[in-house]
C-alpha positions, 0 to 999 in steps of 0.5 A: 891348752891354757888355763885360768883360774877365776872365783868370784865373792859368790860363786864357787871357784873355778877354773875355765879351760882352753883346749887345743880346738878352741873350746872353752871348758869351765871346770869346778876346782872342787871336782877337779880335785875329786876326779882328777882328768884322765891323761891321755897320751899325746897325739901323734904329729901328722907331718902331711894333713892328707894323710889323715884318717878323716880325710877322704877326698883331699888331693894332693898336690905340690908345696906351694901349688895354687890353682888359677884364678881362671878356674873361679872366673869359670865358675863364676860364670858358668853358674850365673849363666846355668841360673839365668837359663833356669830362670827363663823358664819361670813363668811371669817373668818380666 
Protein backbone atom coordinates (compact mmCIF):
# COMPACT_ATOMS: atom_id res chain seq x y z
CA UNK A 1 0.00 0.00 0.00
CA UNK A 2 1.43 3.63 -0.82
CA UNK A 3 1.03 6.76 0.50
CA UNK A 4 1.39 10.53 -0.09
CA UNK A 5 0.51 13.12 1.84
CA UNK A 6 -0.79 16.17 -0.29
CA UNK A 7 -2.26 19.67 1.16
CA UNK A 8 -2.89 22.67 -0.76
CA UNK A 9 -2.98 26.77 0.24
CA UNK A 10 -6.89 26.04 0.42
CA UNK A 11 -7.56 22.77 1.00
CA UNK A 12 -7.35 21.03 4.33
CA UNK A 13 -4.50 18.14 4.42
CA UNK A 14 -4.74 15.16 3.37
CA UNK A 15 -3.43 11.86 2.55
CA UNK A 16 -4.65 9.79 -0.73
CA UNK A 17 -4.13 6.08 -0.25
CA UNK A 18 -3.09 3.31 -2.39
CA UNK A 19 -4.58 -0.08 -1.81
CA UNK A 20 -3.36 -3.44 -2.99
CA UNK A 21 -6.24 -3.76 -5.80
CA UNK A 22 -5.27 -0.19 -7.20
CA UNK A 23 -7.99 1.75 -5.60
CA UNK A 24 -7.38 5.20 -4.87
CA UNK A 25 -8.54 6.51 -1.23
CA UNK A 26 -8.19 10.21 -0.12
CA UNK A 27 -8.24 10.33 3.29
CA UNK A 28 -8.57 13.28 5.77
CA UNK A 29 -5.22 13.51 7.96
CA UNK A 30 -7.87 15.11 10.60
CA UNK A 31 -9.87 12.04 10.63
CA UNK A 32 -7.12 9.77 10.48
CA UNK A 33 -6.01 10.91 13.73
CA UNK A 34 -9.30 10.86 15.29
CA UNK A 35 -10.54 7.04 13.96
CA UNK A 36 -7.59 5.62 13.48
CA UNK A 37 -7.84 2.63 10.55
CA UNK A 38 -8.34 -0.65 12.02
CA UNK A 39 -5.71 -3.25 11.28
CA UNK A 40 -6.73 -6.35 9.94
CA UNK A 41 -4.52 -9.23 9.93
CA UNK A 42 -2.59 -10.33 6.88
CA UNK A 43 -4.10 -12.10 4.09
CA UNK A 44 -2.83 -15.59 3.87
CA UNK A 45 -0.76 -16.12 0.72
CA UNK A 46 -2.39 -18.31 -1.79
CA UNK A 47 0.40 -20.32 -3.50
CA UNK A 48 -2.08 -21.79 -6.24
CA UNK A 49 -5.01 -19.00 -7.48
CA UNK A 50 -7.12 -22.14 -8.22
CA UNK A 51 -7.43 -22.93 -5.14
CA UNK A 52 -9.07 -19.83 -4.06
CA UNK A 53 -12.34 -19.71 -2.78
CA UNK A 54 -14.26 -17.27 -5.17
CA UNK A 55 -13.15 -19.68 -7.92
CA UNK A 56 -15.52 -21.90 -9.10
CA UNK A 57 -15.07 -22.82 -12.71
CA UNK A 58 -11.06 -22.68 -13.15
CA UNK A 59 -9.48 -25.68 -14.44
CA UNK A 60 -6.43 -26.66 -13.67
CA UNK A 61 -3.84 -27.54 -15.80
CA UNK A 62 -0.04 -28.07 -15.86
CA UNK A 63 2.65 -25.20 -15.39
CA UNK A 64 3.39 -23.46 -18.53
CA UNK A 65 0.52 -25.70 -20.46
CA UNK A 66 -1.00 -23.18 -23.32
CA UNK A 67 -4.00 -24.26 -25.31
CA UNK A 68 -3.49 -24.06 -29.14
CA UNK A 69 -4.07 -21.61 -31.44
CA UNK A 70 -5.98 -24.05 -33.39
CA UNK A 71 -8.72 -24.06 -30.80
CA UNK A 72 -9.24 -19.96 -31.45
CA UNK A 73 -8.95 -20.33 -35.30
CA UNK A 74 -12.28 -22.84 -34.72
CA UNK A 75 -13.75 -20.85 -32.96
CA UNK A 76 -13.48 -18.16 -34.98
CA UNK A 77 -14.64 -19.90 -37.68
CA UNK A 78 -17.53 -21.66 -36.30
CA UNK A 79 -19.07 -18.39 -34.91
CA UNK A 80 -18.79 -16.19 -38.34
CA UNK A 81 -20.24 -19.15 -40.01
CA UNK A 82 -23.34 -19.70 -37.09
CA UNK A 83 -23.61 -15.64 -37.77
CA UNK A 84 -23.97 -16.20 -41.56
CA UNK A 85 -26.62 -18.96 -41.32
CA UNK A 86 -28.65 -16.71 -38.84
CA UNK A 87 -28.49 -14.18 -41.14
CA UNK A 88 -29.53 -15.73 -44.12
CA UNK A 89 -32.61 -16.25 -42.88
CA UNK A 90 -33.59 -12.24 -42.45
CA UNK A 91 -35.66 -11.14 -44.91
CA UNK A 92 -34.57 -8.23 -47.44
CA UNK A 93 -31.29 -9.33 -47.19
CA UNK A 94 -29.34 -8.49 -50.27
Amino acid sequence: MTTQHTSGSKAAPTKIVTTNTGRILRVSADAEVIAPAPTSPPPTAVSDPARRADVLFRKRLDEGHEISAWWMIGAFLATSGLVIVLLSGVPGAA
